[in-house]
N, C-alpha and C positions, 0 to 999 in steps of 0.2 A: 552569729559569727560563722557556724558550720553551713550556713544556705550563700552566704557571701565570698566565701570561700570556694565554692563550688560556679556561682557566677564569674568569680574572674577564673577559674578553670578553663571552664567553656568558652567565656573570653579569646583567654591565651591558646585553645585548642584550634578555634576557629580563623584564629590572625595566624596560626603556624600552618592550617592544611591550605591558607589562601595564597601563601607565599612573602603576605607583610612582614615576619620577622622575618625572615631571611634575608630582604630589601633592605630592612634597618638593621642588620648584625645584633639581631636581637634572640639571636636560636637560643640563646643562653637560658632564656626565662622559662622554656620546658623542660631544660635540665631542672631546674630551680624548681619549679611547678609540682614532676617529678619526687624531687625527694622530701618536698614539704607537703607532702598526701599523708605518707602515714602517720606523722606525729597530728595533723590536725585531724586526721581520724580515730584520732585516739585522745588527743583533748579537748577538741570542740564538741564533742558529738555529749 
């Protein structure tokens, strides 16, 4: 779960610096990406 979590990271890192979520009103999902690091770095790991 902790390596899967980390792919759709870098996923959602690479669709936000190419300009895809902003096309799709999708900024949201790094707010979201964001605050859901620390608790899976603290329960998946």
């Amino acid at each position: 779960m902790f390596y899967a979590f980390y792919v759709i990271a870098i996923i959602i890192l690479v669709l936000h610096f190419t300009g895809w979520l902003k096309r799709n009103n999708l900024e949201w999902l790094v707010l979201v990406l964001a605050v859901a690091t620390f608790p899976a770095v603290i329960f998946l790991k």
